[in-house]
N, C-alpha and C positions, 0 to 999 in steps of 0.2 A: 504494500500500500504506500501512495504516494503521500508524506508526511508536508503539513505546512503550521507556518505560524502567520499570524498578522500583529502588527505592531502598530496601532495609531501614535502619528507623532503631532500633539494639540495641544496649547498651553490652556485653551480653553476650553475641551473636554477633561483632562486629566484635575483641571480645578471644579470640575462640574458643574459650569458654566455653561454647556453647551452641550447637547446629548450626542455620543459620535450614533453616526448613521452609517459612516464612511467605511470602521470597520467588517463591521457584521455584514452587512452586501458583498464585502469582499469576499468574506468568511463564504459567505453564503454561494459566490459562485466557484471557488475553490471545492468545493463539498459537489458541485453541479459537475465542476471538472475530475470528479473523481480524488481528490484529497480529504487526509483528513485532520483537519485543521486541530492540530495537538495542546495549541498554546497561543492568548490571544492576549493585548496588554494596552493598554494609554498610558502613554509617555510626556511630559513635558516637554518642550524645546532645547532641551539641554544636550549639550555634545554628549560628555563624557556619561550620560546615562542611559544615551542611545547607542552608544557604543558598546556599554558593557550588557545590556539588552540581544543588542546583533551577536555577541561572541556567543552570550549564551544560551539563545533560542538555534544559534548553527548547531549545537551540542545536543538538541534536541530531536532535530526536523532538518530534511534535506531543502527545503525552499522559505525565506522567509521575507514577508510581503512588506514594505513598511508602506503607508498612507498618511501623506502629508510632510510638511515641512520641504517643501519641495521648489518653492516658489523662491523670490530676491526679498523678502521683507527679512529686516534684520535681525529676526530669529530662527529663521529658516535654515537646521543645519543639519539635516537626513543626509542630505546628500557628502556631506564632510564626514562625515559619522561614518559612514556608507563605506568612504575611500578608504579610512585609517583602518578597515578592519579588513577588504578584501584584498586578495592575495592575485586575481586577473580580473582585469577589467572587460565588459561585455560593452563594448560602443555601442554594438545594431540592435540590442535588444530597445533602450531606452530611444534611440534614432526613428525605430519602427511606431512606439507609442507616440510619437508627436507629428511624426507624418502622418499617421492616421488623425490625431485631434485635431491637426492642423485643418484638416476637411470641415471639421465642424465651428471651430474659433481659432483666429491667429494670435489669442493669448495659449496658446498650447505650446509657444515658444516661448514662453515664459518661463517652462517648465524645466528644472536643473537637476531631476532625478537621473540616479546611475543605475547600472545594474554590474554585479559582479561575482566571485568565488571564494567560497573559504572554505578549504578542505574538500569535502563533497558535496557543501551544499551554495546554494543559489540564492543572495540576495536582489532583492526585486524592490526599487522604489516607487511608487506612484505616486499621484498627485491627492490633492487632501478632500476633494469636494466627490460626495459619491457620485454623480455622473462622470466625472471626467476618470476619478479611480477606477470604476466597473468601464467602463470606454476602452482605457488603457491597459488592462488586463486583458479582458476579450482580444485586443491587437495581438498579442503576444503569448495568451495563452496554450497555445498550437505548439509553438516556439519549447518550453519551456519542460514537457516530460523529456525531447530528445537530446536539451542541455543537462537536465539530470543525467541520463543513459551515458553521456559522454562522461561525465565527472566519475562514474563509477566504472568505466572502461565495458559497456557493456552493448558497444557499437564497431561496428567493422571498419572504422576510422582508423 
């Protein structure tokens, strides 16, 4: 079974100021793609606790989804968090989710999510608003069992 986690990254959900919607949708089409969503969190905006979150939800699950903090406002640090912890960088995964948003709004280049590797598993950033999150999955979720199969060498590559 294909293992996931989702991570909301929201100063104003994790203060509960704001209900996330963002996670659970994700949750929700992760379980639709056959996952099974092991471990699920709201985070604050903070580097170093999205960091030690990513190290140790890879230690759980081979795919982990983070939502939000993705944008240029100056709390916006998923994607830093993201770099300090992966080991290869994926360009065309994250390339693929903005060419597709880009279809729907050209604020989807706004968007500074990465995607990368740690060990076996697959970090995934998306963006924080559940449309554009559930958008940018669906782009890439095809993509994403045959980058597992590769991490685990279980491909005729």
């Amino acid at each position: 079974m294909k293992t996931a986690a989702v991570l909301t990254i929201s100063d104003s959900s994790f203060q509960g100021m704001r209900q996330d919607l963002s996670g659970p949708a994700v949750a929700h089409q992760l379980t639709l793609a056959g996952f099974e969503v092991k471990h699920a969190a709201v985070l604050p905006d903070e580097l170093e606790q999205i960091k030690q979150e990513l190290l140790a939800s890879c230690a759980l699950v081979r795919l982990v989804v983070t939502v939000g903090g993705t944008g240029i406002a100056e709390r916006d640090v998923t994607p830093e968090a993201t770099l300090a912890v992966v080991e290869k960088v994926i360009g065309g995964i994250p390339e693929r989710m903005r060419a597709e948003g880009a279809h729907k709004t050209p604020l989807a280049a706004l968007s500074r999510g990465v995607c990368g590797t740690r060990g076996k598993s697959l970090i995934l950033n998306l963006p924080g608003s559940p449309k554009a999150a559930i958008e940018s999955l669906q782009a890439v979720i095809k993509i994403v069992p045959h980058a597992l199969d590769l991490l685990e060498g279980k491909t005729n590559h």
